[in-house]
C-alpha positions as CSV (number, residue, x, y, z in Angstrom):
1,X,104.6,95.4,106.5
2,X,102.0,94.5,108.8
3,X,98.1,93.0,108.1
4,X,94.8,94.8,110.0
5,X,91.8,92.5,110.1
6,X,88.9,94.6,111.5
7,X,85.5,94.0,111.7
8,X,82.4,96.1,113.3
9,X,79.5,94.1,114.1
10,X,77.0,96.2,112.3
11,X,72.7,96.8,113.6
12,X,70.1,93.8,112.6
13,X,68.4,97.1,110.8
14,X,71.2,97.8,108.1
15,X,70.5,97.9,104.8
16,X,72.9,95.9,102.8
17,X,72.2,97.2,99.5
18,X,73.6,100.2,100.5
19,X,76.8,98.8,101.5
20,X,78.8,98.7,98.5
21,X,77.9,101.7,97.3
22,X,79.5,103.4,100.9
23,X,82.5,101.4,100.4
24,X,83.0,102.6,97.3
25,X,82.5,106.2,98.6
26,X,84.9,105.8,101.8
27,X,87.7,103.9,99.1
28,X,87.5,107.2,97.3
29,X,87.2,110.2,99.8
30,X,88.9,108.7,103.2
31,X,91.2,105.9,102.1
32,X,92.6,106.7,99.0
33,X,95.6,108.4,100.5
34,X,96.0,107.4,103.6
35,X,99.6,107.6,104.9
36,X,101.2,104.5,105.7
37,X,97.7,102.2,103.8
38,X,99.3,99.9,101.2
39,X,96.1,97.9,100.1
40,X,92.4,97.7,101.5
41,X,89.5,95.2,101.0
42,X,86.3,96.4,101.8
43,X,84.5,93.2,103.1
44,X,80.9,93.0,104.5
45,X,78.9,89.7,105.0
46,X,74.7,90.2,105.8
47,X,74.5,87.0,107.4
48,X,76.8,87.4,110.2
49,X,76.1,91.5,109.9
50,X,80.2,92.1,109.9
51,X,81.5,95.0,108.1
52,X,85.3,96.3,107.8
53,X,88.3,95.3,106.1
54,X,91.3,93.7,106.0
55,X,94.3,96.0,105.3
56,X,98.1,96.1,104.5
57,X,100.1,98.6,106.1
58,X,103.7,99.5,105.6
59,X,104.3,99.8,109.3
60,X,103.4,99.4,112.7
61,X,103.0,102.5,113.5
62,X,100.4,103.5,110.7
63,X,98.4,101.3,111.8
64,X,98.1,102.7,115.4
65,X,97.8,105.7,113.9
66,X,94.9,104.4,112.0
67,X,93.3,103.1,115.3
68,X,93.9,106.4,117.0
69,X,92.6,108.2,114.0
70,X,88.9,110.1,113.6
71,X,88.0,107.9,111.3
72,X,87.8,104.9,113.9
73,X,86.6,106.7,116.8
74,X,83.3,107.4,114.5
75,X,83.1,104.0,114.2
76,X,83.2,103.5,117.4
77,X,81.0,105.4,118.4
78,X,78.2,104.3,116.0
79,X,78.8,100.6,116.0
80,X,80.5,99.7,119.6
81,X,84.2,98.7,119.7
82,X,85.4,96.4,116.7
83,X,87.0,92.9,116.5
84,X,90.6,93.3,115.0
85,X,94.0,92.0,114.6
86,X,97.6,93.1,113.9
87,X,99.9,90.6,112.2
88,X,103.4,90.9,110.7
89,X,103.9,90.1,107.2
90,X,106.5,87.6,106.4
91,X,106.1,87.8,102.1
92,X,102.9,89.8,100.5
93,X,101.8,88.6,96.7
94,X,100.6,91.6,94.5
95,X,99.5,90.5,91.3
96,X,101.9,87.9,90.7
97,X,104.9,90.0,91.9
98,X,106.3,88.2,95.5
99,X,107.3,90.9,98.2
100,X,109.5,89.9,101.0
101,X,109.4,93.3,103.5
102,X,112.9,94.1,104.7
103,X,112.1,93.5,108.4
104,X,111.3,89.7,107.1
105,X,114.1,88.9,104.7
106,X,116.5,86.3,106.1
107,X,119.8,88.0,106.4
108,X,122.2,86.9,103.4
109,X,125.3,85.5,103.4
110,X,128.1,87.6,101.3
C-alpha cells in the first residue's frame, strides 16, 4: 500500500463554492473505480488556494499509472504542475479495523 499527497495550486479567481460540489461529481464519475484507488479525500483550503487529495493506493504502480493517466495531464494543463508525494504504508486504520500491508509485516517466526 502506498499514500499520494497531491495538491494543485489553484487561480486567485476560483470560486470556492463550487468546489465541493465538483468533488462530489469527480468522486462519482472518475474515481469511483479507479483500478488500483483504495480510498480518496478530496481536500481544498481557499486560503492557501490548494486543491487535490490525499489518496491510498494498493500499489506502486497504480499510482504511476495515476500520474501518467488523462486525468492528471488535464490538470496539468489547466493549473501548472502539482505538489505531490509517494509514501509507503507501514499499517493503514479503516474504521477501527488495523491493516498491516504484506510488503510491511515483519516476517514471523514459525
Amino acid at each position: 500500500m502506498y499514500a499520494l499527497t497531491m495538491r494543485f495550486v489553484l487561480p486567485e479567481s476560483t470560486d470556492w463554492s463550487k468546489i465541493p460540489a465538483l468533488m462530489e461529481d469527480r468522486a462519482q464519475t472518475l474515481y469511483r473505480d479507479m483500478p488500483g484507488l483504495i480510498s480518496k479525500a478530496f481536500i481544498y483550503d481557499p486560503v492557501t488556494r490548494e486543491y487535490g487529495g490525499n489518496y491510498v493506493w494498493e500499489s506502486r504502480e497504480a499510482i504511476d499509472a495515476f500520474l501518467a493517466s488523462a486525468i492528471v495531464a488535464q490538470a496539468r494543463e489547466k493549473f501548472g504542475d502539482p505538489i505531490f508525494s509517494v509514501h509507503p504504508i507501514a499499517v493503514y486504520l479503516d474504521r477501527g479495523q488495523v491493516i498491516v500491508p504484506t510488503e510491511a509485516a515483519p516476517a514471523r517466526k514459525s
